[in-house]
C-alpha positions as CSV (number, residue, x, y, z in Angstrom):
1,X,15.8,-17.9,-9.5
2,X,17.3,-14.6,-11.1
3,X,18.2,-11.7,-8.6
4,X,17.4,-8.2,-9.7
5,X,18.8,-4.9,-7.8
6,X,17.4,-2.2,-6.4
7,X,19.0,1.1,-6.4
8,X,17.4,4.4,-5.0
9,X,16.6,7.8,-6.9
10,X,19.2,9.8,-4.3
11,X,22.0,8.5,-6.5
12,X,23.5,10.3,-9.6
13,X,22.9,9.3,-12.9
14,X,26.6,8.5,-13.2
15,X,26.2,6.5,-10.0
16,X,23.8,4.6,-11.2
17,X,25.3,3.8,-14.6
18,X,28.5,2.3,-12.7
19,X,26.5,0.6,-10.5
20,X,24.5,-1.0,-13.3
21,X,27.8,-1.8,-15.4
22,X,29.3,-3.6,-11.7
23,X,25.7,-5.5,-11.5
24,X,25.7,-6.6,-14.9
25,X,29.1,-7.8,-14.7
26,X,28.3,-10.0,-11.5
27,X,25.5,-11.5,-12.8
28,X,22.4,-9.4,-12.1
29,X,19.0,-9.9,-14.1
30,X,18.0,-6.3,-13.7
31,X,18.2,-3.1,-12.2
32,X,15.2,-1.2,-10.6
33,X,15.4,2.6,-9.6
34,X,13.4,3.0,-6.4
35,X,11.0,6.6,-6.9
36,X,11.2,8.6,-4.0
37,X,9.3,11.6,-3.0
38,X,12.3,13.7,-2.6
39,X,14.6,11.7,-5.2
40,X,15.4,11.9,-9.0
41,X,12.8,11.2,-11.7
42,X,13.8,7.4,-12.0
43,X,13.6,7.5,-15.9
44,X,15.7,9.9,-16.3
45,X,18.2,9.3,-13.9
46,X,18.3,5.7,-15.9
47,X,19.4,6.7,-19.2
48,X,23.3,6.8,-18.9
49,X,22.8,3.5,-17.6
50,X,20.3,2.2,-20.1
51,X,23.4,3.8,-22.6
52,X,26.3,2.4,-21.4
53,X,25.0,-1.4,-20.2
54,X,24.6,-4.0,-22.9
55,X,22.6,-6.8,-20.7
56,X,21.0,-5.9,-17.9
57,X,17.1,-5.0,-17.6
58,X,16.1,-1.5,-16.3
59,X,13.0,0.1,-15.3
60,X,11.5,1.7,-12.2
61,X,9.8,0.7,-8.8
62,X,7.1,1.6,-9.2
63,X,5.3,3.6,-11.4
64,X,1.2,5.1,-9.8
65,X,-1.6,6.4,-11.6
66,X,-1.8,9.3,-8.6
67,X,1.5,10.6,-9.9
68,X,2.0,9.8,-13.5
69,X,-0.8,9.5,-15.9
70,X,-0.6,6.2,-17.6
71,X,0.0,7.7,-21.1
72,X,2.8,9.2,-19.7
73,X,4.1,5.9,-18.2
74,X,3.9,4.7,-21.7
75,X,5.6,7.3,-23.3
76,X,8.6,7.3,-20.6
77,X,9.1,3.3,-20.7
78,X,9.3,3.5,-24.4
79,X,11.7,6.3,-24.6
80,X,13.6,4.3,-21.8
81,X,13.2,1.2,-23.6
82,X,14.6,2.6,-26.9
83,X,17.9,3.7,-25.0
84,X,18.3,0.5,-23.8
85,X,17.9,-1.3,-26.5
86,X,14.6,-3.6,-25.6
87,X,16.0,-3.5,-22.3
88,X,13.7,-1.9,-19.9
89,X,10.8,-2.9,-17.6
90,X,8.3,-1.3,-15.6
91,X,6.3,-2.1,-12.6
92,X,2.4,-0.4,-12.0
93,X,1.0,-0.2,-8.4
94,X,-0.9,1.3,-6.0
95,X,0.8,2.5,-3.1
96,X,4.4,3.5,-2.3
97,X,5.9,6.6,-0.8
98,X,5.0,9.0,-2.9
99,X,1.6,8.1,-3.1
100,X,1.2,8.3,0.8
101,X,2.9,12.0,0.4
102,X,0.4,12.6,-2.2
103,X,-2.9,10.9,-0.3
104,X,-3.8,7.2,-0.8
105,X,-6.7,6.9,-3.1
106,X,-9.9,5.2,-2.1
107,X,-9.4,1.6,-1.8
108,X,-12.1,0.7,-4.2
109,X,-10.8,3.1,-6.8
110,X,-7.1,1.5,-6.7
111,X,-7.6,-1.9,-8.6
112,X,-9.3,-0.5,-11.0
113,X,-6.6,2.4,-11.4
114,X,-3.8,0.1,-11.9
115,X,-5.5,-2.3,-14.1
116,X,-6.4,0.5,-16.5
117,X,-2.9,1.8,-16.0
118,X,-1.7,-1.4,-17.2
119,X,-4.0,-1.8,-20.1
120,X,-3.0,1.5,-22.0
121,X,0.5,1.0,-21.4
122,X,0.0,-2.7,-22.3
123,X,-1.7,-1.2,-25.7
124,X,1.1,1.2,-26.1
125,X,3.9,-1.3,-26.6
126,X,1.9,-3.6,-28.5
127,X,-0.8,-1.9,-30.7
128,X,-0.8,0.4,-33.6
129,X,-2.8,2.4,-33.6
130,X,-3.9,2.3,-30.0
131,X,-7.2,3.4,-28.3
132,X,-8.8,2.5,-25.0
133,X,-12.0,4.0,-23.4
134,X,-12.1,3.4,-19.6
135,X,-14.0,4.3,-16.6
136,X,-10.5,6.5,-15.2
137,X,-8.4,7.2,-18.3
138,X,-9.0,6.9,-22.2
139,X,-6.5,7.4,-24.9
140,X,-7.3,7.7,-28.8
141,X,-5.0,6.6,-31.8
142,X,-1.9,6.6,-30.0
143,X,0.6,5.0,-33.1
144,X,4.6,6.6,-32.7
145,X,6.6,6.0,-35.5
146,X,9.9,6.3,-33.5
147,X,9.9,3.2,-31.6
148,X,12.1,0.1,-32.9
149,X,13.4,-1.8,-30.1
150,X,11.6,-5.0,-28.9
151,X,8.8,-4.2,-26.2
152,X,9.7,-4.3,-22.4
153,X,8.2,-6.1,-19.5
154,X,5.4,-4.7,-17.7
155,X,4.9,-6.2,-14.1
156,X,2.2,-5.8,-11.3
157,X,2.8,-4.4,-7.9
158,X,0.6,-7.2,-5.9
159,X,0.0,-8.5,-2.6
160,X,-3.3,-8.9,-1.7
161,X,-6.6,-11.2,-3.4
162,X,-8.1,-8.8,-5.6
163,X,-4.8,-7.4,-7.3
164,X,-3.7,-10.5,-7.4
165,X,-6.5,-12.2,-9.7
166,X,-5.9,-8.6,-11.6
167,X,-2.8,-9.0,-12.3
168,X,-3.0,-12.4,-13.7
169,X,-5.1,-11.1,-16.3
170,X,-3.3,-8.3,-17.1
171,X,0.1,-8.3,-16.8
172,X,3.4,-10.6,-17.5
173,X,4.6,-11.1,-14.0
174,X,3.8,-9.4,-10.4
175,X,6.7,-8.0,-8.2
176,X,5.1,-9.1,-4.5
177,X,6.9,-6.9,-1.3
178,X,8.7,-8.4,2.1
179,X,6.2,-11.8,1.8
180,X,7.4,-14.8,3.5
181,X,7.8,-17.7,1.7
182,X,4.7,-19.4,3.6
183,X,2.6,-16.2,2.0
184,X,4.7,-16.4,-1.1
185,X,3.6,-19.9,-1.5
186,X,0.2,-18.6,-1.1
187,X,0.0,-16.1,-3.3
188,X,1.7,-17.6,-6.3
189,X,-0.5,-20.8,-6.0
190,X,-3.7,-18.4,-6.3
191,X,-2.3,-16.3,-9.4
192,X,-1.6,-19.6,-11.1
193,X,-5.2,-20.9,-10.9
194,X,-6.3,-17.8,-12.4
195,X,-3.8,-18.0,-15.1
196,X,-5.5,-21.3,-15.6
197,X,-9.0,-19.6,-15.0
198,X,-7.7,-16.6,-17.9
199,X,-6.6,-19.5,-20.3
200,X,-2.8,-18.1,-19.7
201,X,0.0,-19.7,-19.5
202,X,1.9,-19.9,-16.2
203,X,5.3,-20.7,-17.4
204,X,5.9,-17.5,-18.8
205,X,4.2,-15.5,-16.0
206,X,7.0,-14.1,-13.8
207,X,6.9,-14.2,-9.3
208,X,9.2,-11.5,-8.1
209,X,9.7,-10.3,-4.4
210,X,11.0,-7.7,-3.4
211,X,13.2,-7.3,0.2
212,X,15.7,-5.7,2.2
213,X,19.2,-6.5,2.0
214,X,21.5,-5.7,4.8
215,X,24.3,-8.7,5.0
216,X,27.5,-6.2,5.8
217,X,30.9,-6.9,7.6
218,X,29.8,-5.4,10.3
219,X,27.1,-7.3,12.2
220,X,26.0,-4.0,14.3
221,X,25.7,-1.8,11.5
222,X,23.7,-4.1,9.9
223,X,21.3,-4.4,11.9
224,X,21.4,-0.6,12.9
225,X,20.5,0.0,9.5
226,X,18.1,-3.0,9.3
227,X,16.6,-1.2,12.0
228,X,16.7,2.1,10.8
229,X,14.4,1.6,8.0
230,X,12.0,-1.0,9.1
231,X,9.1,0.7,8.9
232,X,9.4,0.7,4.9
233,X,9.1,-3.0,5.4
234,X,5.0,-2.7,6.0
235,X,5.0,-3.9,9.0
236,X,1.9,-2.6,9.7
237,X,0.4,-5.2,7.8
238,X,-1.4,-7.4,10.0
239,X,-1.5,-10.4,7.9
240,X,2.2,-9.9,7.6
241,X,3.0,-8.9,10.5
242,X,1.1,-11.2,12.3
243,X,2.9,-14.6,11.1
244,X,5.6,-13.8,13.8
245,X,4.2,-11.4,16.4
246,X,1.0,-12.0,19.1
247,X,-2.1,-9.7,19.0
248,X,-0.6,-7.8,21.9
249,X,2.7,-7.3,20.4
250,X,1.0,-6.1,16.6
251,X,-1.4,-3.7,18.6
252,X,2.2,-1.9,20.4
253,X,4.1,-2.2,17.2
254,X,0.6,-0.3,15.5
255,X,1.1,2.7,18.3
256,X,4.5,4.0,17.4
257,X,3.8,3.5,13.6
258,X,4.9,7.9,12.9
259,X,7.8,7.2,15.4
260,X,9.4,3.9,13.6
261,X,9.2,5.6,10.1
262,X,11.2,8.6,11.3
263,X,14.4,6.6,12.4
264,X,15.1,6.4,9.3
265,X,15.9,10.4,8.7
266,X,17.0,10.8,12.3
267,X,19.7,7.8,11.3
268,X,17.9,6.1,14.8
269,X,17.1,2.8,15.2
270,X,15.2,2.7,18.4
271,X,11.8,4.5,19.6
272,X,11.7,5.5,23.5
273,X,8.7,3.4,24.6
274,X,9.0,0.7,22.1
275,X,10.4,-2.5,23.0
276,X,13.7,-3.7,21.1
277,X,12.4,-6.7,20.8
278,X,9.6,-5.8,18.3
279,X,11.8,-4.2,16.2
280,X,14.3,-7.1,16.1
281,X,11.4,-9.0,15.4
282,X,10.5,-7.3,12.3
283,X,14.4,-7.1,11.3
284,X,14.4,-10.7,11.4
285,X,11.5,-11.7,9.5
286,X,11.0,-9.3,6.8
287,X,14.6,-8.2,5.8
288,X,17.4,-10.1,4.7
289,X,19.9,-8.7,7.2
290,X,23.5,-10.6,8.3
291,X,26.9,-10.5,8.5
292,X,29.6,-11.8,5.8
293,X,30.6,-14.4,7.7
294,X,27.7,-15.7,8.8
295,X,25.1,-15.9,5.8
296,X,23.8,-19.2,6.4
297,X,20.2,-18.0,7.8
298,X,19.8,-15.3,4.6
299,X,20.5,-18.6,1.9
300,X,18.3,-20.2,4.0
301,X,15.5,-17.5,3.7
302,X,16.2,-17.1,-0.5
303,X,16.5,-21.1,-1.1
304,X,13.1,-21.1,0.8
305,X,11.9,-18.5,-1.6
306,X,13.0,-20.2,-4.5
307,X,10.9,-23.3,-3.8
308,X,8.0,-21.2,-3.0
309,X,7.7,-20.7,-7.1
310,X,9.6,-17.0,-6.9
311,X,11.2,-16.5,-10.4
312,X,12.7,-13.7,-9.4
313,X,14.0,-12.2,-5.9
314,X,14.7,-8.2,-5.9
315,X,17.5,-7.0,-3.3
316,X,17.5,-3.4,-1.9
317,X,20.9,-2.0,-1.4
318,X,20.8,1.3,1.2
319,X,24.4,1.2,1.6
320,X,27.6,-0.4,0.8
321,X,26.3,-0.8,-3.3
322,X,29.6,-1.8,-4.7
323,X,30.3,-3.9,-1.8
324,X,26.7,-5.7,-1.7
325,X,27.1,-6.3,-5.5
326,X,30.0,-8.1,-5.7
327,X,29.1,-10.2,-2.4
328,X,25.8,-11.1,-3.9
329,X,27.4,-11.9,-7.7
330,X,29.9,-13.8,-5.7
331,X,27.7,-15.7,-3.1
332,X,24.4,-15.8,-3.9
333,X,23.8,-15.5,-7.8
334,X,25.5,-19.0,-8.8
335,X,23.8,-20.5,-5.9
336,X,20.1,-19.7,-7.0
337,X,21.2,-21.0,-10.3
């Protein structure tokens, strides 16, 4: 299993390159630049990294057809992708942060979007000349005469049934978010019978996951920050959710929903009324969060994934980056070897 980083848009481009240079020295597969509403435009802020790396993959996480039109996906991931040297991959969803800012589609509308998404960019790195005609978006003899370097990976945000069996049709791997290995399991076993069902093959299809990763020298402020952001962990996902919490508990959790996602710009990581407990609950089931010296539970939790069929496990790093990288290229890189 390969371990992929995840930086966010906050940081500098300069930041970012050294960061990337430190991952790719330790080991790293890639490099994803989390897009946040009030962050750095994630391709640019990639391109004195894509420059000065010679290895590593890089790409943001992740791209929606509610903020960028999938033509100019395209034409960003190539540009990227020509920088880099072949280097750079891409992931198309539904939801994020910026699409909540922005106002969630409707839900019928957001498979559709995302699979037409992937489809033109899908015909931009591989056809020339390029057309599509589609219920949302359409595109007519798109053939550059720029673009030389090898074409990057294109991935699926995916969760849930219907993106799933989407997703195994139309892209090369899906990037799945804060899923146990029990719904891991799951998921991957139902994208490989429709690999089967599509004729594809599932050997090059690539499982990614996507978590947390708070494993600092200091136990407390570890789980303070654990804490802190927990409610960009989707908790409020029943089926998630529900694996490790009663009907009672979910249903509490559900009331305080505004007042758990605003710890994390108050720097708070408790809500008056809410019970510690729940939130410690969460912590422990859908982040990766430890101390140094006592990692045993977090190999556990990343050996269990590997088995569940995951290809690929992506780490967010909040704070401590330079720290985090070198304990992970250290630790927990040759291990998932």
């Amino acid at each position: 299993m390969d371990v992929d980083l995840v930086l966010d848009s906050h940081l500098s481009p300069s930041e970012l390159k050294e960061l990337a240079l430190l991952a790719e020295q330790h080991g790293f597969r890639g490099v994803w630049c989390a897009s946040y509403l009030d962050g750095r435009d994630p391709f640019t802020n990639l391109a004195e990294a894509a420059a000065a790396t010679s290895r590593i993959q890089l790409g943001p996480i992740a791209l929606s057809p509610w903020e960028l039109h999938p033509f100019r996906m395209g034409m960003a991931l190539l540009t990227l992708n020509e920088i880099a040297q072949g280097r750079a991959h891409s992931i198309i969803g539904a939801g994020g942060e910026v699409v909540m800012a922005l106002g969630f589609p409707p839900e019928r509308r957001r498979v559709l979007a995302v699979r037409e998404s992937i489809d033109i960019v899908m015909g931009m790195l591989h056809e020339r000349p390029f057309s599509y005609s589609g219920e949302l978006y359409s595109i007519e003899g798109y053939a550059p005469r720029w673009v030389t370097a090898p074409p990057p990976t294109v991935y699926a945000a995916a969760n849930r049934p219907q993106m799933l069996k989407m997703s195994a049709r139309k892209s090369q791997g899906i990037m799945m978010s804060d899923l146990s290995p029990k719904l891991a399991t799951a998921a991957i076993s139902a994208v490989r019978g429709h690999l089967s069902d599509f004729g594809r093959d599932a050997e090059k299809f690539r499982f990614n996951n996507f978590m947390a990763w708070y494993v600092y020298d200091d136990l407390a402020e570890a789980r303070h920050e654990a804490r802190r952001w927990i409610g960009f962990r989707a908790l409020f996902r029943e089926y998630m959710t529900r694996e490790f919490m009663s009907e009672e508990d979910f249903n509490t959790l559900l009331k305080f929903i505004p007042d758990i996602y605003a710890m994390a710009a108050k720097d708070e990581d408790s809500v008056p009324g809410l019970p510690d407990r729940l939130l410690d609950d969460c912590v422990d089931n859908l982040t990766l969060t430890g101390s140094v010296d006592d990692m045993e539970h977090v190999m556990e939790h990343l050996f269990e994934m590997k088995a569940a069929g995951i290809t690929e496990i992506t780490l967010e790093l909040k704070k401590h980056q330079v720290h985090g990288i070198k304990l992970i290229g250290e630790r927990v890189i040759p291990a998932l070897r």
